[in-house]
C-alpha beads as a LAMMPS data file, in Angstrom:
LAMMPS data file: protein, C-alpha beads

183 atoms
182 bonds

1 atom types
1 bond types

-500.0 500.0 xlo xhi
-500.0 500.0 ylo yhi
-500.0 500.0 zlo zhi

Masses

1 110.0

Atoms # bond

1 1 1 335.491 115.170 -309.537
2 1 1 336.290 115.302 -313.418
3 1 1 339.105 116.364 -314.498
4 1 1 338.219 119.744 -316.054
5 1 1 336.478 120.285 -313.017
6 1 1 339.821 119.954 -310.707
7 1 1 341.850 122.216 -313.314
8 1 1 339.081 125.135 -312.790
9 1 1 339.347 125.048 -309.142
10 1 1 343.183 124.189 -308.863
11 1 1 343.243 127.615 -310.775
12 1 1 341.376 128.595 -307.431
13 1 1 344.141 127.618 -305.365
14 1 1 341.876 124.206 -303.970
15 1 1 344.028 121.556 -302.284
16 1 1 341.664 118.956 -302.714
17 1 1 341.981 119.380 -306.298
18 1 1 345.831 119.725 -306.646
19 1 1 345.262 116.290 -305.075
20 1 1 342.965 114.942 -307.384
21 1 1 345.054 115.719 -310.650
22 1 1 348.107 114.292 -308.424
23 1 1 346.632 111.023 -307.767
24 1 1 345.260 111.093 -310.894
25 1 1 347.890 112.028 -313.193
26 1 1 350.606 110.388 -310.805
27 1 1 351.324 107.133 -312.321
28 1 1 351.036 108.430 -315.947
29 1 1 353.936 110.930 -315.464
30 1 1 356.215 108.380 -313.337
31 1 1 355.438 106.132 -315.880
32 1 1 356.842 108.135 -318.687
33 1 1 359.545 109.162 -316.529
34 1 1 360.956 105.604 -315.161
35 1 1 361.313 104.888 -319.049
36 1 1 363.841 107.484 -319.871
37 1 1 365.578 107.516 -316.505
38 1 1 365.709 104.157 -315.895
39 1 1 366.060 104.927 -312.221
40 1 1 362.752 104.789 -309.677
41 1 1 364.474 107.702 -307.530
42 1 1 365.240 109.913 -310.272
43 1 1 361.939 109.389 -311.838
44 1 1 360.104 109.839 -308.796
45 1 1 362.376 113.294 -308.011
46 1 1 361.427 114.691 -311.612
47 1 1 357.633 113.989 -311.254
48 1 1 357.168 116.034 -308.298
49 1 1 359.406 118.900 -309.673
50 1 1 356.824 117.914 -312.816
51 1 1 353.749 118.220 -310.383
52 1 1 355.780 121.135 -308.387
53 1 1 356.281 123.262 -311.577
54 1 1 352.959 122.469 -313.102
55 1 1 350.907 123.536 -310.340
56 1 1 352.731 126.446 -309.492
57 1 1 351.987 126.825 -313.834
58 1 1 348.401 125.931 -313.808
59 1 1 346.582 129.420 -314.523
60 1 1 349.065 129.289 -318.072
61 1 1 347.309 125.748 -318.667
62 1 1 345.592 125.922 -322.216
63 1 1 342.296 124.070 -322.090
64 1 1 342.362 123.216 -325.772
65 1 1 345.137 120.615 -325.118
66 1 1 345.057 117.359 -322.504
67 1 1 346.287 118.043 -319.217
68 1 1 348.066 114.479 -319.227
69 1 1 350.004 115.717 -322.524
70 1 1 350.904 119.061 -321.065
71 1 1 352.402 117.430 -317.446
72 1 1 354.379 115.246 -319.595
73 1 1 355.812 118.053 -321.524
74 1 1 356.538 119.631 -318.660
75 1 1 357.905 116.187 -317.087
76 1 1 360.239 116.166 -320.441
77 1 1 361.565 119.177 -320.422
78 1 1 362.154 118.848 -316.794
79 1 1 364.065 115.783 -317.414
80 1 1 366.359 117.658 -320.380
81 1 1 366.943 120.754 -317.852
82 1 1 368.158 118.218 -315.255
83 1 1 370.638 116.455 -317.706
84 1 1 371.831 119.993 -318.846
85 1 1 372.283 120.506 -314.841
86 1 1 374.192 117.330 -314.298
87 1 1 376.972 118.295 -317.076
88 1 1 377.490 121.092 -315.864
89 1 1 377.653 120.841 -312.162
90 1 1 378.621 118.199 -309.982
91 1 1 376.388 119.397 -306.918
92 1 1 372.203 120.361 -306.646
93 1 1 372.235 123.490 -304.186
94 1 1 368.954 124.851 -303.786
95 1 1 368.225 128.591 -305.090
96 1 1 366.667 131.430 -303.734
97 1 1 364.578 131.458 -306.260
98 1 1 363.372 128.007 -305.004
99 1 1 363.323 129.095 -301.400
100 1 1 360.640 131.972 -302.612
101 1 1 358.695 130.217 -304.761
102 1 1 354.664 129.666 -303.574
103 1 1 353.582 126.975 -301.037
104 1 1 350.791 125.224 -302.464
105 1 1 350.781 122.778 -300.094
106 1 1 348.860 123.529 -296.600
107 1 1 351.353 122.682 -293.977
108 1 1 349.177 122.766 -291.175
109 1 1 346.215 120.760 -291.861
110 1 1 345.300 117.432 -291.263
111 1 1 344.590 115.581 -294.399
112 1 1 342.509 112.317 -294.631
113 1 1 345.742 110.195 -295.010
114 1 1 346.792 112.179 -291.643
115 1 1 344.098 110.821 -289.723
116 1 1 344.258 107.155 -290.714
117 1 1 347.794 107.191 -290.209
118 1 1 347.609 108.719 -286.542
119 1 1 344.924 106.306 -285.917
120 1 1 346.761 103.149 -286.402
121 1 1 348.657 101.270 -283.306
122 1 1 351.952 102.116 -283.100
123 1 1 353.724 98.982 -283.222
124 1 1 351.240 98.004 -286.153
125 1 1 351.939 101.535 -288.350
126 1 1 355.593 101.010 -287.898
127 1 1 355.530 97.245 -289.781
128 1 1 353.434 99.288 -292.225
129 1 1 356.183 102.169 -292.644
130 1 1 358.489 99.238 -293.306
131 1 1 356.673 98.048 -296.144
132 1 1 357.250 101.584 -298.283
133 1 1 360.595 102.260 -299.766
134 1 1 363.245 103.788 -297.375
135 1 1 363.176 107.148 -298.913
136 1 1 359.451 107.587 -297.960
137 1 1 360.560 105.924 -294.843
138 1 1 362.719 108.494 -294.179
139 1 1 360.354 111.424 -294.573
140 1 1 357.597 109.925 -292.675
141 1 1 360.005 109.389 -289.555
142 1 1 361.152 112.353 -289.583
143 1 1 357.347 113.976 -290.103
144 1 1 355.827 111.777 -287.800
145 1 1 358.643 110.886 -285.089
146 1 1 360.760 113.197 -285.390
147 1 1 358.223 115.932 -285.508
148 1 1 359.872 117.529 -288.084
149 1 1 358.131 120.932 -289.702
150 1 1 358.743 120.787 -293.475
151 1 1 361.412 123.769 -293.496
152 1 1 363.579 121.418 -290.527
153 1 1 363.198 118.591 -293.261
154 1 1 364.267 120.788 -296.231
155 1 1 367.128 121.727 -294.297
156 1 1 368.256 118.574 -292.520
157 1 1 367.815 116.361 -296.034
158 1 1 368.803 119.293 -298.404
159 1 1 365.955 118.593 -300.563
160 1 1 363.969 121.787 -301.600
161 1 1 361.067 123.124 -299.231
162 1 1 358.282 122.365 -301.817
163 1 1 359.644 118.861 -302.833
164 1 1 359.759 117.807 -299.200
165 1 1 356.260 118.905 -299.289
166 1 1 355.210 116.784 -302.643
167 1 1 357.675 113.815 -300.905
168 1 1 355.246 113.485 -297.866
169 1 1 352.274 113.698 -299.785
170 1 1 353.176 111.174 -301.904
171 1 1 354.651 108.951 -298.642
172 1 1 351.643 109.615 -297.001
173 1 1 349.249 108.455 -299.647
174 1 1 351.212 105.354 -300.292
175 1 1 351.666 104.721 -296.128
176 1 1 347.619 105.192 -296.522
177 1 1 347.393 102.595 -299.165
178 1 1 349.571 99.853 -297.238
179 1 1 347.034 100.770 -294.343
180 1 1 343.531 100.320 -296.137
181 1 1 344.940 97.778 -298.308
182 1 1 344.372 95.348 -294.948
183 1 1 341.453 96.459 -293.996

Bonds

1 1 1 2
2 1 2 3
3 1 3 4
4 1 4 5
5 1 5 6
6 1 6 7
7 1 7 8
8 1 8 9
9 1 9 10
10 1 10 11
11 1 11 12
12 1 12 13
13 1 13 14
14 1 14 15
15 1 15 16
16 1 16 17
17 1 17 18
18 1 18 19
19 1 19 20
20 1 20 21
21 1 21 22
22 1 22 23
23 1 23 24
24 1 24 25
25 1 25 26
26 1 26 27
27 1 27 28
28 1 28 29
29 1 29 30
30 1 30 31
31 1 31 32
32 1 32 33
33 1 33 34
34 1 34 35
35 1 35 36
36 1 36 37
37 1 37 38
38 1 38 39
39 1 39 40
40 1 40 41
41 1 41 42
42 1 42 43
43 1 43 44
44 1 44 45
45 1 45 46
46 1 46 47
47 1 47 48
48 1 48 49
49 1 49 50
50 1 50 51
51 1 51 52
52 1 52 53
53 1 53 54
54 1 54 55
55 1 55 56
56 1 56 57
57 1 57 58
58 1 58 59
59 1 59 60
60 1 60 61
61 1 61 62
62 1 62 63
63 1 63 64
64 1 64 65
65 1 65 66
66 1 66 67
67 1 67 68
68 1 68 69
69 1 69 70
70 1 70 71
71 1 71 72
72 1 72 73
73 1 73 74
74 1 74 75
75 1 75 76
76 1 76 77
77 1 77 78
78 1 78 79
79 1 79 80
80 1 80 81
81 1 81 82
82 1 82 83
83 1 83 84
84 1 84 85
85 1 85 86
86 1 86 87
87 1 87 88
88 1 88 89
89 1 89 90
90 1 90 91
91 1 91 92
92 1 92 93
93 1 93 94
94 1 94 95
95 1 95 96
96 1 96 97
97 1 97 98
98 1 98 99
99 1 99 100
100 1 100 101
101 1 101 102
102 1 102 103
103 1 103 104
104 1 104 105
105 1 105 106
106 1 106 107
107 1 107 108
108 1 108 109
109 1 109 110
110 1 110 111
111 1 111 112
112 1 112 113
113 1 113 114
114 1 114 115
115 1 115 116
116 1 116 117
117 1 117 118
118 1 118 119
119 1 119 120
120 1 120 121
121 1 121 122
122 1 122 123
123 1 123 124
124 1 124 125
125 1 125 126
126 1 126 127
127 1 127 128
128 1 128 129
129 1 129 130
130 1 130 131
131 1 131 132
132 1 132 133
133 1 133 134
134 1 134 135
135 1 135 136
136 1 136 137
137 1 137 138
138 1 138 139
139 1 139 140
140 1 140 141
141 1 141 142
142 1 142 143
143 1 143 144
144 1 144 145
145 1 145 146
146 1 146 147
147 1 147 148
148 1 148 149
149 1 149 150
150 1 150 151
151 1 151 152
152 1 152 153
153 1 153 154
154 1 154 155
155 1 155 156
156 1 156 157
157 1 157 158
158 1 158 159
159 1 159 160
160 1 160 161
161 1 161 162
162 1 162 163
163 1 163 164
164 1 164 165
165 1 165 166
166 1 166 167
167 1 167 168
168 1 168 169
169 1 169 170
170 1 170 171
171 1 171 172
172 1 172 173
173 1 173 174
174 1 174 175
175 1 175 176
176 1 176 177
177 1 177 178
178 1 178 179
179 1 179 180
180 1 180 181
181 1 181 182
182 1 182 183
């Protein structure tokens, strides 16, 4: 799938290609992002409110311009708003206006990273968990062991409904990684 190609039907509403421009686009926005924040969490946090706000965005994307400059525009300014936030608040509560925004992530069916991660022995996917970092440990646990839905893990970590969402998808893919990478 070309890129231009994903953008059309991500204007569709297609998960496949919401997940295309995300692993495509993924380490190009973190990039940009770990170099002003200086922080892997808070770069990480940022590009999926980057990837969050941009896809919920996409039908105002101008085709005359590169998607990669337009995420990290977005990516900036999302950075800026969150600096604003932090001066002049000392806590992150989530909004209603968060709480309502669109789900464009299918809670309900298996992806491919799904499968290969349900088909792995046990004691053999849990060394694997280890190897990711514990925040993507965290998710997956509660996901996976815990049996979480993605509104119990919204409200038991306090992180928004749609960046729990982004958070597993990204865990997953990485937990998916770790797993082919030994094959």
């Amino acid at each position: 799938m070309k890129v231009n190609e994903a953008i059309l039907k991500a204007k569709e509403n297609n998960r496949m290609a919401f997940n295309f421009l995300l692993e495509t686009f993924w380490n190009d926005v973190f990039g940009f992002m770990l170099k002003r924040t200086h922080n892997e969490i808070d770069a990480e946090d940022i590009t999926i409110e980057t990837f969050f706000k941009a896809f919920d965005k996409i039908n105002s994307f101008n085709s005359e311009f590169k998607f990669k400059t337009w995420l990290i525009t977005i990516a900036k300014n999302t950075h800026l708003d969150s600096l604003r936030k932090q001066k002049t608040t000392l806590t992150n509560q989530t909004t209603e206006e968060d709480e309502k925004r669109v789900y464009w992530i299918v809670d309900d069916a298996p992806s491919v990273e799904d499968r290969l991660i349900t088909e792995q022995n046990l004691a053999q996917l849990l060394k694997d968990i280890k190897k990711l970092k514990p925040h993507h440990q965290d998710i997956i646990q509660l996901r996976y062991f815990k049996e979480l839905s993605y509104l119990e893990i919204s409200q038991k970590t306090g992180i928004p409904l749609n960046n729990v969402k982004v958070k597993l998808l990204r865990a997953k893919k990485l937990l998916a990684a770790v797993i082919q990478h030994k094959k």
